[in-house]
N, C-alpha and C positions, 0 to 999 in steps of 0.2 A: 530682299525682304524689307519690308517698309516698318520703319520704327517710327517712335516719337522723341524726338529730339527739345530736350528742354534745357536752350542755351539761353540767356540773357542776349537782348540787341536791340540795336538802333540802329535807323536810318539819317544821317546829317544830310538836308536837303536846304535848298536856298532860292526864293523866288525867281533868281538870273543866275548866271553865270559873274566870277566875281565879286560873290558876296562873301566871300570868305571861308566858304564850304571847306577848302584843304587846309587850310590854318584851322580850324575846329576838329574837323574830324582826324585830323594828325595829332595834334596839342593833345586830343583825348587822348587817343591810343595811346599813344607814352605818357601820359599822369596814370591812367590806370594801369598802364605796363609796370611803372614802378610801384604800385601798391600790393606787387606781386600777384597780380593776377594776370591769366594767360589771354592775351586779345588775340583774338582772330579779325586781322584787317583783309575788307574786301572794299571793293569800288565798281560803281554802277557804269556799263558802258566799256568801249574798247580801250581807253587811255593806259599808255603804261607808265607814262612817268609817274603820274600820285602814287601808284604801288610802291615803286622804291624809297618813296618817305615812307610811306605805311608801314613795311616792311623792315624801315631804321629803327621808327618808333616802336616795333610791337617782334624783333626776332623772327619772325616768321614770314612767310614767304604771304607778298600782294596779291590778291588772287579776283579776277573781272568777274562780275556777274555782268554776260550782254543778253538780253533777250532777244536782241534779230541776228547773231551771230550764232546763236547755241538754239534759241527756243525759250520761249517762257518754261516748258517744262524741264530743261537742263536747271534754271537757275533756283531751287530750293537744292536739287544731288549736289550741285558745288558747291553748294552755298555750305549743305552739311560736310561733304568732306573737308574742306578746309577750316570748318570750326571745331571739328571733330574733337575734342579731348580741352573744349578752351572755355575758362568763367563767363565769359562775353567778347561777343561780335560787333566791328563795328562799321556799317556799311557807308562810305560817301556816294552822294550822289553827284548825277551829270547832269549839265545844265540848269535850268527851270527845274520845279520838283515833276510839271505835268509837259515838259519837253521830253521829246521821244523822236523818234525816227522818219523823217520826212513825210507828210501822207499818209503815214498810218495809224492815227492815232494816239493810243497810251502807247504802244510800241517803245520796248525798248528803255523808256523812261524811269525815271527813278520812284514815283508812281505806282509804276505796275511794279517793280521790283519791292517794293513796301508791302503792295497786297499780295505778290507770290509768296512772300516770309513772314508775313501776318506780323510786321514789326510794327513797333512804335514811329515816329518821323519827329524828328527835332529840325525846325526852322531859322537857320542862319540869314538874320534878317540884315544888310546893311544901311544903319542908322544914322548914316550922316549926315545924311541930307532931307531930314523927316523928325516930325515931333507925333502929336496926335494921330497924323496919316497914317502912321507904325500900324495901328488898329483895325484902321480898313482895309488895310494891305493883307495885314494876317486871318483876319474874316475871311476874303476873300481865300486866301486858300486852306483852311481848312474847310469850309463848306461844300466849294468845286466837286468834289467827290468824296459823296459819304463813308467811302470804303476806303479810303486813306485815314488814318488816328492820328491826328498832329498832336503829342503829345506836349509840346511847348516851345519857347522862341527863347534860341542865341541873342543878344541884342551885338552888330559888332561896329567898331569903329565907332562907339560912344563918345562925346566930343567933352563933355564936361558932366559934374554932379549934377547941375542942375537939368541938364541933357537927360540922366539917366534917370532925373525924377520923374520928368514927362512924357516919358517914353513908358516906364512902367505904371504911371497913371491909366496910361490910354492901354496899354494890354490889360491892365487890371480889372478896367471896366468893361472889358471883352471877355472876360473869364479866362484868357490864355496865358499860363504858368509861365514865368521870366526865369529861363534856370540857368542863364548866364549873361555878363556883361563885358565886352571887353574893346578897352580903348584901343584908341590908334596906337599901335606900334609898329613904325616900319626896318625896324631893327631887327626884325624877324622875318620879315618877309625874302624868301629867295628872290632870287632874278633869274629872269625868261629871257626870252630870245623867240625866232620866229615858228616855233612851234609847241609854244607853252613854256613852263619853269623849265630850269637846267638840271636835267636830271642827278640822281645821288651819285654813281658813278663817277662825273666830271669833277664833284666837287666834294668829295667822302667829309673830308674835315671838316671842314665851312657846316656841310649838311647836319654832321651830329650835332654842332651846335646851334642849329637854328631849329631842330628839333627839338633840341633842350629847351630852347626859350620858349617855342609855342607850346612843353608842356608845364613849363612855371607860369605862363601867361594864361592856359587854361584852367591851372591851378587855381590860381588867385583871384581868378572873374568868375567860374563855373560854378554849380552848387554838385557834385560829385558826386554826392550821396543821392541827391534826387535822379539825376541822372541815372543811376544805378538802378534806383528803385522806378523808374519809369524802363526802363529795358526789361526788367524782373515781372512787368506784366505782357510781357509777350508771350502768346499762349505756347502750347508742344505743336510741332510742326511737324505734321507727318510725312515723311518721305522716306525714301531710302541712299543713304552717300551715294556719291559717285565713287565709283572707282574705277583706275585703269583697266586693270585685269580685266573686270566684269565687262566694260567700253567694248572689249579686244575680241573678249572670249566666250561673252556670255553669262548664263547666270553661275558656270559650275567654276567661272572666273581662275580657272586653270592655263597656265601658259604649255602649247603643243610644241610651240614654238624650238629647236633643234639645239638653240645656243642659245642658254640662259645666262645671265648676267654672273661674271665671275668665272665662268667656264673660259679656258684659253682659245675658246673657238666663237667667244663673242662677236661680234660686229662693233668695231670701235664708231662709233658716231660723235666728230668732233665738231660744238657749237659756239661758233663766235662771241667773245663780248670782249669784256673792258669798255671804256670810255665811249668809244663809236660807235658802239651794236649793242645798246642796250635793253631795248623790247625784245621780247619772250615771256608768253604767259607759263608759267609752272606747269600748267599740265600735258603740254609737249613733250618736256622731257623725263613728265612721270610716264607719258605713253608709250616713250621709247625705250624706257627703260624696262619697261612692264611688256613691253614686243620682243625683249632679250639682248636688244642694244648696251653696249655700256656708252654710257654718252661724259666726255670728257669736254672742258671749255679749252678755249685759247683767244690771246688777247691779238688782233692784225695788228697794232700799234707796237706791239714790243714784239711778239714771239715770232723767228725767224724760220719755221719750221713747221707744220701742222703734226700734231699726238701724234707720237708714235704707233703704227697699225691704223692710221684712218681709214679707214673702206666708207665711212659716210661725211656730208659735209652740210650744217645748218647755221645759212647767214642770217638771221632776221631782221631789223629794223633798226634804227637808229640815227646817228650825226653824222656817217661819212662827211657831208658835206665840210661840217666845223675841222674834221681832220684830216682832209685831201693831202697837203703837204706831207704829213708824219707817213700815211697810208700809202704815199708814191715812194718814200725816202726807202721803208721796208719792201726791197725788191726781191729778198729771196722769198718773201713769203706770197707775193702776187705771182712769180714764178710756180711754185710750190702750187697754188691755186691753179693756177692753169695747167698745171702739166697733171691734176689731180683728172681736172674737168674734162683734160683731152686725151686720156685715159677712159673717158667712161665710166669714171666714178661718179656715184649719187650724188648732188649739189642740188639744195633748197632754198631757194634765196628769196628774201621779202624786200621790199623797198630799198632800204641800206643797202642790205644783199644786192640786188639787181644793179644798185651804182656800184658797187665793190666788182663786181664782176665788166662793169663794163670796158669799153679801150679806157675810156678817158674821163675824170670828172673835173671841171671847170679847169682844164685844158690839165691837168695834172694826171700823168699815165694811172691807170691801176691794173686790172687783171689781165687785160684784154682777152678775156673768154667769149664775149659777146662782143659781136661787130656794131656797134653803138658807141655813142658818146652822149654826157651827160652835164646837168649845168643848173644853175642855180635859176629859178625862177621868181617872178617876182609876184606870181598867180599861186595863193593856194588852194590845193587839190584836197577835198575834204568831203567826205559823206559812207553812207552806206552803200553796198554791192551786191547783186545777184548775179552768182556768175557760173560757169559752165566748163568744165575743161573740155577744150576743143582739139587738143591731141594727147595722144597716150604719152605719158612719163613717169619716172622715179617716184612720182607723188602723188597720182591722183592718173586714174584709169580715165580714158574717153567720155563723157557723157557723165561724169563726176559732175554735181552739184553740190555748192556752200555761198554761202552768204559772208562775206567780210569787209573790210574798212581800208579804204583810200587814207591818208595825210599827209602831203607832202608840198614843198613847195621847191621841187626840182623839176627836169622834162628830163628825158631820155628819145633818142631822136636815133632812129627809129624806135617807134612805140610799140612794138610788134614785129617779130622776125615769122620767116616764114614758117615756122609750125608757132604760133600765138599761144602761149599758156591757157588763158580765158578767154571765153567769150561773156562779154557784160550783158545782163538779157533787164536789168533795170540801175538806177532810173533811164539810161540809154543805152542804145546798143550799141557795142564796138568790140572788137578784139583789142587783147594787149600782154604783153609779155612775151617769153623766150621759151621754146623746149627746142633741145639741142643735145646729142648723146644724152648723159646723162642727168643734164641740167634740168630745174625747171625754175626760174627768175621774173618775177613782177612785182609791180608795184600793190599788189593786195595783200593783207594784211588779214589772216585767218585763223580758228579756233579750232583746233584739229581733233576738241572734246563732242565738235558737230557733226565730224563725220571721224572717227577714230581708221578707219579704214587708210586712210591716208600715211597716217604714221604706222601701222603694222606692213604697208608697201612700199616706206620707203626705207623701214629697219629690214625688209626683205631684202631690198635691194643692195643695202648695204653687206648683208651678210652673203650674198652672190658674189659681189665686187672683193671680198675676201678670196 
């Protein structure tokens, strides 16, 4: 059923990449988290590290709007369910505000995610290397396309008063609203590594306070109230939530499904994290959970054992690499893994996953479920996918199509065993991944809100393997 949804939101967008967009759009989310009101953080694009700031800052779970992994028209249903019950929304964007996905246009972009949610866009501009230019810069993208609302400009990394006189001079004679300022501080800034910041996980401690500081640093520079009040003209959005059930089941969003959650005949489905498997979008395992799976986590770096009752196994994404050592040292659990896998139990592995599973990563043993080895690269592997499964498995029937995201900067050698998970049908063509009993292992990276079929076949299969 399609309602109107009348939540407060913004979009924090930034000319480039590096302008500051996740020090704003975090800093926000926790000043207004502590003002007691309920933020719903989202992020444009497939990244999963800024969610777990998002998610420090505001309690609630980070949640991607991608338009070339889900559809432009998934992203208003997510957009509503996860603000569902919240004073305001607060979207970061990806890249450029009008960068989008190779070739195709607005695709993707944080742009079109503006215009799907009929939000306002706040411009994090970086000022440090710019007086009066600030002006032309921000002209130029608010006019680009009339159907974007730049409601106003961040200024960041301001160098002096006298900096921040000229700078608001020159927006002022633009007509474009300055509703925040905020100097250099690199006393807040996390630290990255070769595939963006160091996620929350690795660093819990360090992370609550560097979230603390960008929301007193937003405090102090932003105007909060305007801000407020420019999100507060964002019209009612029509659409209708997403929801698992409905995903699964349709519209009378009923589970038929044999073993419901809590029943002693569930399907345990147990999903990797701690420190090294940190990626996983949220609504995988509200899918699985909503398929009748009870989905439980565990850590490879500590826990010596997989949850008691596993019948299913979800490795996703993350830093094997940075943990090779720790991840060889635990043997019973790579055991454990493999004697799961050569059993024919269900095994879902993304990136991480596909190195966690392999013999070896930069010469250090791990699963060895898959006849490969794996190793650090010095080439990153990064873009969008249209891909195809080209053998039947656990996950995804023959002839299964989804679109998802490459990021990595490891090989695995061979890049493809003889039944190949994918076939990549853009931007080129090639086969790549593992299907093998019950495995299915690659390096893609997918949204399972795009095609939910997948996670109700492999919470099947989990509940078979019982």
């Amino acid at each position: 059923m399609v309602t109107s949804l009348h939540i407060p939101r913004l979009v924090i967008a930034a000319p480039s990449s590096g302008s500051g967009k996740t020090t704003v759009a975090t800093g926000l989310m926790a000043a207004f988290s502590e003002r007691g009101l309920a933020v719903s953080p989202h992020k444009a694009g497939p990244d999963y590290i800024d969610p777990g700031y998002h998610a420090l800052a505001t309690g609630r779970p980070g949640r991607n709007l991608d338009a070339f992994m889900c559809g432009p028209e998934l992203v208003a249903p997510l957009f509503a369910h996860g603000a569902e019950g919240c004073d305001l929304a607060i979207v970061e964007g990806v890249m450029g505000l009008y960068d989008g996905a190779a070739g195709r246009g607005e695709l993707a972009s944080t742009a079109q995610v503006a215009k799907v949610l009929r939000a306002p866009v706040v411009l994090v501009v970086d000022a440090s290397s710019q007086s009066r230019s600030v002006a032309a810069l921000v002209h130029g993208f608010a006019s680009f396309d009339p159907q974007v609302r730049l409601g106003g400009v961040i200024l960041n990394k301001v160098g002096s008063d006298r900096h921040e006189a000229m700078l608001r001079e020159a927006l002022e004679e633009a007509g474009m609203p300055v509703l925040g300022v905020l100097r250099r501080a690199p006393q807040v800034a996390a630290p990255s590594r070769h595939l963006g910041l160091v996620p929350v996980a690795e660093r819990r401690t360090d992370a609550l306070s560097s979230v603390a500081a960008l929301a007193d640093q937003v405090r102090a520079g932003c105007d909060l109230e305007a801000l407020m009040a420019l999100a507060r003209t964002a019209p009612p959005l029509a659409c209708e939530a997403w929801s698992p059930q409905r995903a699964l089941f349709g519209a009378a969003g009923q589970n038929p499904a044999p073993h419901p959650l809590g029943s002693a005949t569930a399907p345990v489905i147990a999903v990797a994290g701690g420190p090294a498997f940190t990626f996983s979008y949220a609504e995988h395992a509200e899918l699985l959970t909503a398929a009748g799976a009870k989905v439980v986590t565990f850590d490879p770096l500590r826990d010596e054992a997989l949850p008691d009752g596993t019948t299913g196994l979800v490795i996703g994404g993350g830093f094997p690499e940075v943990y090779a050592p720790e991840l060889a040292a635990n043997a019973p659990l790579r055991e454990a893994v493999a004697g799961f896998a050569s059993a024919g139990g269900p095994v879902a592995a993304e990136c991480a996953g596909l190195l966690y599973l392999a013999r070896s990563l930069d010469g250090k043993p791990m699963c060895g479920v898959l006849d490969a080895d794996a190793r650090m690269s010095e080439r990153l592997t990064l873009g969008y996918r249209e891909a195809v499964a080209v053998s039947d498995s656990a996950l995804a029937a023959t002839g299964t199509r989804l679109r998802g995201h490459e990021f990595h900067r490891t090989v695995i050698e061979p890049g493809a065993g003889a039944a190949p998970a994918w076939g990549f049908t853009r931007p080129e063509r090639r086969v790549e991944g593992f299907v093998q009993q019950g495995v299915h292992a690659s390096y893609l990276h997918t949204h399972w809100a795009a095609e939910p079929s997948v996670a109700l076949r492999f919470a099947e299969a989990a509940a078979r393997a019982r």
